[in-house]
C-alpha positions in Angstrom: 0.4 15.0 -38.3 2.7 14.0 -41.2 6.6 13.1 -40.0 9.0 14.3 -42.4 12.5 12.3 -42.6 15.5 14.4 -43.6 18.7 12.8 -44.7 21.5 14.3 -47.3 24.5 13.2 -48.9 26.2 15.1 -51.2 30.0 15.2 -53.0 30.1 16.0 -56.7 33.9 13.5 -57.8 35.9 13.5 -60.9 37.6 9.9 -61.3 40.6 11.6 -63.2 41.7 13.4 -60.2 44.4 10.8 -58.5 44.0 11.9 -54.9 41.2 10.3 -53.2 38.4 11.9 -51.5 38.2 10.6 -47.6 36.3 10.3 -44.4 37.9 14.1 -43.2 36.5 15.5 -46.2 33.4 15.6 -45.3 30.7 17.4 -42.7 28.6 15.2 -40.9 25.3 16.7 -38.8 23.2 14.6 -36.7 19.6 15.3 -35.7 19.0 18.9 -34.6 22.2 20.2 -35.5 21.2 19.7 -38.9 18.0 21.8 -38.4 19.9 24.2 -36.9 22.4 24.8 -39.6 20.6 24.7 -42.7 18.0 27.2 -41.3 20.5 29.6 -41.3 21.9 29.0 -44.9 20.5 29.1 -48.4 20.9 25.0 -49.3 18.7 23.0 -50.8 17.9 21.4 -47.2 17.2 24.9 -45.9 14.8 25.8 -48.7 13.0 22.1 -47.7 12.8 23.5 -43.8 11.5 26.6 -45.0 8.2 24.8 -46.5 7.9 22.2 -44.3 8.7 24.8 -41.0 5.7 26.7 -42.8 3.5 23.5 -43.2 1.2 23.0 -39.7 0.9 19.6 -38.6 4.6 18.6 -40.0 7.0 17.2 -37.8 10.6 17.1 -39.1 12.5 14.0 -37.9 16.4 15.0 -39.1 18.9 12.1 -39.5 22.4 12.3 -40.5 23.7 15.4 -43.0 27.3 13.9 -45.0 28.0 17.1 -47.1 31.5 17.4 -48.8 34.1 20.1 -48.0 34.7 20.3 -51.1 34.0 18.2 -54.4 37.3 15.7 -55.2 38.7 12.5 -56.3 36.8 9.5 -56.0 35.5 9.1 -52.4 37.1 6.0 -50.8 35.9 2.7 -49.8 36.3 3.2 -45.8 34.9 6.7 -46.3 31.8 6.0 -47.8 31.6 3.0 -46.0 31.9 4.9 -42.6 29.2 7.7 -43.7 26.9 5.3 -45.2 26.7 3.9 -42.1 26.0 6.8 -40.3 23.2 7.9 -42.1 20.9 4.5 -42.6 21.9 3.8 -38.4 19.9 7.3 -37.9 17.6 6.1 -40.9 16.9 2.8 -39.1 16.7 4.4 -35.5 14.1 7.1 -36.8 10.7 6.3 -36.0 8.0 5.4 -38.1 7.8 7.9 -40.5 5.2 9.3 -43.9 7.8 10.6 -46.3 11.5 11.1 -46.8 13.2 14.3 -48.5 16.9 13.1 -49.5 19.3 15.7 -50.9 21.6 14.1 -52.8 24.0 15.9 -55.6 24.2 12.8 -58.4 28.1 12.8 -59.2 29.6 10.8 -56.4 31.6 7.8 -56.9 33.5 5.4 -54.9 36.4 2.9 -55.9 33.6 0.0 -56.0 30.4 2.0 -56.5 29.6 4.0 -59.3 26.2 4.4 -58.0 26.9 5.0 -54.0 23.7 7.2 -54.2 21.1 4.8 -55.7 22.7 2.3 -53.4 21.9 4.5 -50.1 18.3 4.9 -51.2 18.2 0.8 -52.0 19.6 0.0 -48.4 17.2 3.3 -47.5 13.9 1.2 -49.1 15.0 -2.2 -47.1 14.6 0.2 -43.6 11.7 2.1 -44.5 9.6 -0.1 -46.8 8.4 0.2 -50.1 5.5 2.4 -49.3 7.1 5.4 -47.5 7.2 8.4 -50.2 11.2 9.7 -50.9 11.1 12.4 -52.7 15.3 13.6 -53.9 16.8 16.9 -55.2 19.8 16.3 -57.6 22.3 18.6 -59.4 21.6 19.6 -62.8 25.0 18.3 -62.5 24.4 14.8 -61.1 23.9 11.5 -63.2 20.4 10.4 -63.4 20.5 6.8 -62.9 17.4 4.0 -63.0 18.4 3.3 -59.9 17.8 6.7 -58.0 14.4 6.3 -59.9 13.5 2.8 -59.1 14.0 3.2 -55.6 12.3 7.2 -54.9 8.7 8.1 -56.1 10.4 11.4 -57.6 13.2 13.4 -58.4 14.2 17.5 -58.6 16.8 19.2 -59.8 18.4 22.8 -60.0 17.4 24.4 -63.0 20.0 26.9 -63.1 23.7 27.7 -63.9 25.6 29.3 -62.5 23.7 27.8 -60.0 21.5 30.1 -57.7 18.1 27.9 -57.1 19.6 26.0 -54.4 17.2 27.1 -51.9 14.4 26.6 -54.0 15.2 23.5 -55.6 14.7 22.4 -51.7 11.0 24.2 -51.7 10.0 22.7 -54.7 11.3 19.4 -53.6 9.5 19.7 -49.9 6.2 20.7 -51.7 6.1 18.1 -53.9 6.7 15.9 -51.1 3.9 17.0 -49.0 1.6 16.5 -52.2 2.5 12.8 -52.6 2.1 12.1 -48.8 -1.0 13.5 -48.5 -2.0 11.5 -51.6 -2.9 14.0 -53.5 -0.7 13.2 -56.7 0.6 9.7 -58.0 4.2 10.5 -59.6 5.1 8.9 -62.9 8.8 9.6 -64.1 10.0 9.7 -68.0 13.8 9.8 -68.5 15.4 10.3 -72.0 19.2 9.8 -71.8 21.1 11.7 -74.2 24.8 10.6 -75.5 26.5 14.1 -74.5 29.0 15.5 -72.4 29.1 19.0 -72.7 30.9 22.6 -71.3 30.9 26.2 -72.2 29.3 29.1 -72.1 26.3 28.1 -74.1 25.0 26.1 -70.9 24.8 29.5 -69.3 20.8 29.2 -68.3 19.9 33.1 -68.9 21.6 33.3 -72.0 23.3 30.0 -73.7 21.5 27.7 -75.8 21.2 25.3 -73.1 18.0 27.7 -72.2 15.3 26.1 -74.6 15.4 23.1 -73.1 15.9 24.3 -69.5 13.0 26.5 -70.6 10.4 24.0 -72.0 11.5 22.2 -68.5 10.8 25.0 -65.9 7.5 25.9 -68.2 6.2 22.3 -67.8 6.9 21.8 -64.1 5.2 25.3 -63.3 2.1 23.9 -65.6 -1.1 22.6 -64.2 0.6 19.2 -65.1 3.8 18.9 -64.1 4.6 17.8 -60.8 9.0 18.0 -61.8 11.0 18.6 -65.0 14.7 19.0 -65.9 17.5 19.1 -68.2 20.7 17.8 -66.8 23.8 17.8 -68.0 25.9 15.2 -65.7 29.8 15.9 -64.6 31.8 15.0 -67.1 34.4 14.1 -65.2 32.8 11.9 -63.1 33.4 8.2 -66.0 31.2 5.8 -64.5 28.6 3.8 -67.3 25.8 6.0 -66.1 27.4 9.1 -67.5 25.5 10.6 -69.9 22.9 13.9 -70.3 19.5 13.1 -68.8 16.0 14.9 -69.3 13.2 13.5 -66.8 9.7 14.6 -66.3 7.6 13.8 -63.6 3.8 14.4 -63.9 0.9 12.9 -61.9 0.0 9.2 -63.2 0.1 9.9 -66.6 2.7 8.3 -68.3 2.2 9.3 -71.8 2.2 13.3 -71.0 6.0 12.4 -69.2 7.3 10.6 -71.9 6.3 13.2 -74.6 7.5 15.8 -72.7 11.2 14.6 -71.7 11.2 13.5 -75.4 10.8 17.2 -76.5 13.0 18.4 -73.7 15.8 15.9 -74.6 15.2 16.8 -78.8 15.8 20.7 -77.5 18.9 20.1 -75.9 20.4 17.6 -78.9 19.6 20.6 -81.6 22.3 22.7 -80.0 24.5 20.5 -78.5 27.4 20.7 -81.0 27.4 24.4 -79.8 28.2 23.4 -76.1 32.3 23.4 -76.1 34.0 25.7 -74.8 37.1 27.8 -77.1 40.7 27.4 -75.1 43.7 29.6 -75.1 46.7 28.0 -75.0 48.6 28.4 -72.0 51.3 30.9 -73.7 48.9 32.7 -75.8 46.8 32.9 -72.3 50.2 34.6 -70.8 51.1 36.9 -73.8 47.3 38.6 -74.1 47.5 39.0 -70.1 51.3 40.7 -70.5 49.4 43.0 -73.5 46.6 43.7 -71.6 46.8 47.5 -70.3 44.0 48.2 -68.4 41.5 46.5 -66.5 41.6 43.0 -65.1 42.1 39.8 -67.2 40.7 36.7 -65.5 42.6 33.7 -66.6 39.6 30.7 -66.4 41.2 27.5 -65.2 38.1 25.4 -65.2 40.6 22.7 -66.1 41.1 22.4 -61.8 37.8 23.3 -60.8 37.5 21.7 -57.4 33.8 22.7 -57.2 34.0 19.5 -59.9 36.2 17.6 -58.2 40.0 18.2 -59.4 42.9 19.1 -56.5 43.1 22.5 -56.7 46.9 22.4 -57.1 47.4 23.4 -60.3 50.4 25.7 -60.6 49.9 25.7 -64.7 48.9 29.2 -65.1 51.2 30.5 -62.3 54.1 29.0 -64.0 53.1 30.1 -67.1 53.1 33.7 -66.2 56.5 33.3 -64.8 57.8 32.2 -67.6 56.5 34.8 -70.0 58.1 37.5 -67.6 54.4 38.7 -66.4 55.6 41.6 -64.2 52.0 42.7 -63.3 49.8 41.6 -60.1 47.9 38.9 -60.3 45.7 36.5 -57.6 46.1 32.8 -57.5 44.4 29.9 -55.7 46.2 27.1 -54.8 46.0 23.9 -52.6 49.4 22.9 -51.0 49.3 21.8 -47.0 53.1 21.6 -46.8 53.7 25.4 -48.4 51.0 26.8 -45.8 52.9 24.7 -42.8 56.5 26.7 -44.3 54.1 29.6 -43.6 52.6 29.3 -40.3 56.3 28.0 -39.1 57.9 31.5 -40.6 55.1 33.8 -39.4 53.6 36.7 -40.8 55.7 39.4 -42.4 58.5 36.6 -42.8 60.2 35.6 -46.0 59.9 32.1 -47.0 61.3 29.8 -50.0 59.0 26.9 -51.1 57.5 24.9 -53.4 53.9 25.4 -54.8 51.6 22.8 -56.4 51.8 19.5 -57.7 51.1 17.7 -54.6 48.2 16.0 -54.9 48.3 15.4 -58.9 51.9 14.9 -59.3 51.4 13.5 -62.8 50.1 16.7 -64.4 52.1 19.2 -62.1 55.3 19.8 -61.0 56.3 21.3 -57.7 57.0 24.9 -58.7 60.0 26.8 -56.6 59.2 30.5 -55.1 60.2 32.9 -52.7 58.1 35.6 -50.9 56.7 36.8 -48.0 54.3 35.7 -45.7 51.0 38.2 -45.6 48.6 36.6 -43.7 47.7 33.4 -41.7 44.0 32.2 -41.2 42.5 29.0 -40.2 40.2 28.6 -43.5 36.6 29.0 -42.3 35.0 31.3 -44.2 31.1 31.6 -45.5 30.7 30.9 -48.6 29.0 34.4 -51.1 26.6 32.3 -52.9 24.9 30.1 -49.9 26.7 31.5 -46.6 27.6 27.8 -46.0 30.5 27.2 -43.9 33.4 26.5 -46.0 36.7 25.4 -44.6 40.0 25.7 -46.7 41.6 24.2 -43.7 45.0 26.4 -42.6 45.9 29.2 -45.2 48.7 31.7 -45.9 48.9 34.4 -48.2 51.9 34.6 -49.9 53.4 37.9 -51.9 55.9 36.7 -54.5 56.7 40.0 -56.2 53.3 41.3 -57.7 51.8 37.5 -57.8 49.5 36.7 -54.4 49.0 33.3 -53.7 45.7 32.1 -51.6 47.7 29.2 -50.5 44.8 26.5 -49.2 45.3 22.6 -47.1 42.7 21.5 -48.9 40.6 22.2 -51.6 37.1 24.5 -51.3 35.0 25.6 -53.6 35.7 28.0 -55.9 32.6 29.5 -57.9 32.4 32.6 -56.2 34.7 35.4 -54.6 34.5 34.2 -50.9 37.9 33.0 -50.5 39.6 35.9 -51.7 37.3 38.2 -50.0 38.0 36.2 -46.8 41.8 36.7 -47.3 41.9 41.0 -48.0 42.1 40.2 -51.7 39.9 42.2 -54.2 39.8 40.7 -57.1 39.3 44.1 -59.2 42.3 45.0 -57.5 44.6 43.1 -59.3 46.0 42.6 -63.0 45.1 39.2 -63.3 43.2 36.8 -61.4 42.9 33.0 -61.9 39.8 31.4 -61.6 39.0 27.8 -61.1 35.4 27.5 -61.8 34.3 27.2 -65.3 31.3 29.6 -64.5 30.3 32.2 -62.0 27.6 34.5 -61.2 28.0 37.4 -63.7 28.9 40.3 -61.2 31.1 38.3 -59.7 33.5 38.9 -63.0 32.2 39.0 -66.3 30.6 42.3 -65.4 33.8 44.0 -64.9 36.8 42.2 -66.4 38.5 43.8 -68.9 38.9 40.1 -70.1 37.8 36.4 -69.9 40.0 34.1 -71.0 39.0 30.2 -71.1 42.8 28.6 -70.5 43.5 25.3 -72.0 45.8 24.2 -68.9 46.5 20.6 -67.9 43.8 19.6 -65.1 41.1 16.5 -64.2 38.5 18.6 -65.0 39.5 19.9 -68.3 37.0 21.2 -71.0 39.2 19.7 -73.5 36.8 16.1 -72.4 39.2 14.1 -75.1 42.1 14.9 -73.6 41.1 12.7 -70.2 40.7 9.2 -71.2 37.0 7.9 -70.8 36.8 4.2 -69.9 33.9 3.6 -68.2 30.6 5.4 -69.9 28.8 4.1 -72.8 29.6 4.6 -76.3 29.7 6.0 -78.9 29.7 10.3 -77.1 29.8 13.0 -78.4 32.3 15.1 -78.5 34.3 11.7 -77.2 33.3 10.0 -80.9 32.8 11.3 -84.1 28.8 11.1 -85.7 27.3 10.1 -82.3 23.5 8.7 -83.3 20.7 9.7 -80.6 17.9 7.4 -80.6 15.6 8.9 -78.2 13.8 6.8 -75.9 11.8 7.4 -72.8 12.2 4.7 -70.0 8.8 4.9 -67.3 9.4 4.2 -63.7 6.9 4.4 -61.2 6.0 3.3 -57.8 2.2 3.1 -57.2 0.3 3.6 -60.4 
């Protein structure tokens, strides 16, 4: 009777976003409760349960869950500190067990860590032993680094984006798991790091040209051998040395198959990726095609504060832009401001309010930005999310009418790749002129299908697609589009376990 360990930590960080991520910022499930929730939602731990539940003879020993609110700034010290402790004290007061599935995302960072994850799976080996199977899903997402590698027997990753293989990114993790324990397969990984960062709508899986090499990746996995395969891409915004575009193939003990396989992989994504940037509007041109528009709904893409990548959500750049163009349509706007949702709550609903909006948290690129209007609805900010039905939790929130702009008005950040949030608040997007969206993709039908149009914005923001405009330190050099005439040497570095 095999005992499964379950463990996950997961936040996705950008390093240019000033505010730091914290302790509060995070969900942490112990034991059952972990069981319990992720059976009821479509994550990648809930596709894992779904095998292993299916599996006879499994028993599932669940540890600690740390999953983030929301994605942010770097995570700090005490924070990760805290929840690191958390999880390897349930690790270490597990009992004896035959395999470990770790969700991880792969773009965390703390102030002194650029690798927290490869460090919780070192400290993980040390209580567990060398010989226990771990077997992690990443992010396509997530940095890849030779130290997730040395220290797990094999690695799986979403192949999609917009991303909707959570759930089975967990089953084909759990599966592969159960082949390793039962020794029925030996896993040797190939990676091939590639010297991109990239963004756009040519990593769209289904139709960009990031597809031929997600392609030859989902075609080898689903081959007779191929155990796991994967393009990923890596946060941008996340500058630690690590940083870089990774393809990995795992296959069962045979290293020469991996390594010319994550080769071809890695050679598929380098022949188009000059392609993957994304066009920007200029925040007045963005302004004067949405005043022009006259009919339909123009979405106004602010990907530059994505906080599903980690900026702070309180980008007022677009809104203030609007403004001062004279926009005298509708339009719906997320933003994050705790002290303009407290003026709410203290006014009540159907009051009248004068505030300030924005430039709280990343005071250097945003200044507060002065309105008045009238207070239209109060929640406390749990809400499931469309994609996953996770619980998300905006913290306190207030709708605010200022003339024909709305304003979602959030404590904190939460993720923004779908339609839950305004859905949760009585706002229909197709309902209004203009909405601003701060994810750089969605699921089509949530918007592409119907906007009149999509308009990439070039707006100030820590997680801007304009990569040269954020000030790399820390990754290696030269990268493109960072440097002019980046060279790609490919090589293919082997890790395995137990040959």
């Amino acid at each position: 009777m095999p005992k499964i360990l379950i463990a996950e930590c997961k936040q996705e960080v950008s390093t240019f976003n000033p505010h730091l991520s914290g302790y509060e910022d995070f969900t942490l499930r112990h034991g059952q409760t972990i069981l319990d929730y992720h059976r009821q939602v479509r994550s990648e731990v809930g596709g894992a349960l779904n095998v292993l539940d299916a599996t006879p003879g499994v028993e599932l020993v669940p540890t600690c869950s740390a999953h983030f609110i929301t994605s942010g700034g770097t995570l700090a010290d005490a924070a990760f500190e805290r929840i690191a402790e958390e999880i390897l004290s349930s690790i270490k007061s597990a009992p004896p067990v035959d395999g470990i599935y770790f969700s991880l995302h792969g773009a965390m960072a703390t102030q002194s860590l650029a690798d927290p994850e490869g460090w919780l799976l070192e400290q993980t080996r040390k209580i567990v032993g060398e010989t226990v199977p771990i077997v992690i899903s990443l992010d396509l997402h997530g940095i890849l680094t030779e130290l997730m590698l040395e220290q797990s027997d094999a690695a799986v990753a979403f192949h999609t984006y917009p991303h909707v293989d959570f759930f089975s990114t967990g089953e084909r993790s759990a599966r592969l798991l159960l082949r390793i324990v039962a020794g029925a397969v030996k896993p040797v990984t190939a990676l091939v790091r590639v010297p991109a960062l990239v963004r756009g709508d040519e990593l769209i899986t289904a139709s960009g040209s990031i597809r031929h090499a997600v392609e030859a990746a989902v075609a080898f996995e689903q081959s007779a051998d191929g155990l796991s395969a994967a393009m990923m891409w890596g946060n941008p915004f996340t500058d630690v040395p690590a940083l870089a575009s990774n393809s990995f193939v795992v296959t069962d003990n045979d290293p020469a198959l991996a390594e010319r396989e994550a080769l071809r992989i890695a050679g598929l994504f380098w022949e188009h990726h000059e392609k993957m940037q994304v066009p920007l509007t200029s925040l007045a041109d963005a302004a004067q095609q949405t005043i022009e528009n006259t009919s339909g709904t123009i979405v106004l893409v602010d990907a530059a504060d994505a906080t599903s990548s980690g900026a702070s959500g309180d980008s007022n750049a677009i809104l203030r832009a609007l403004l001062d163009a004279g926009y005298a349509g509708t339009a719906l706007i997320p933003i994050v401001d705790a002290a303009a949702v407290e003026a709410a709550f203290r006014a009540g609903i159907g009051q009248e309010i004068s505030t300030t909006v924005g430039g709280a948290l990343d005071p250097a690129r945003f200044k507060p930005l002065p309105i008045t209007g009238r207070v239209r609805m109060l929640s406390d900010g749990w809400f499931h999310s469309e994609t996953t039905r996770e619980l998300w939790q905006a913290g306190n929130t207030a709708v605010i009418q200022a003339g024909g702009i709305t304003l979602i008005v959030t404590s904190r950040a939460v993720s923004l790749y779908d339609r839950a949030l305004f859905y949760a608040h009585g706002c229909d997007p197709q309902h209004f002129g203009a909405v601003v969206v701060k994810s750089p993709q969605c699921e089509r039908h949530m918007f592409k299908d119907w906007a009149a149009r999509y308009i990439d914005v070039d707006a100030p923001g820590s997680t801007s697609a304009n990569l040269r405009s954020l000030g790399h330190t820390r990754c290696a050099r030269p990268m493109f589009p960072l440097d002019p005439e980046v060279p790609f040497q490919p090589q293919a570095r082997l890790f395995q376990r137990h040959p």
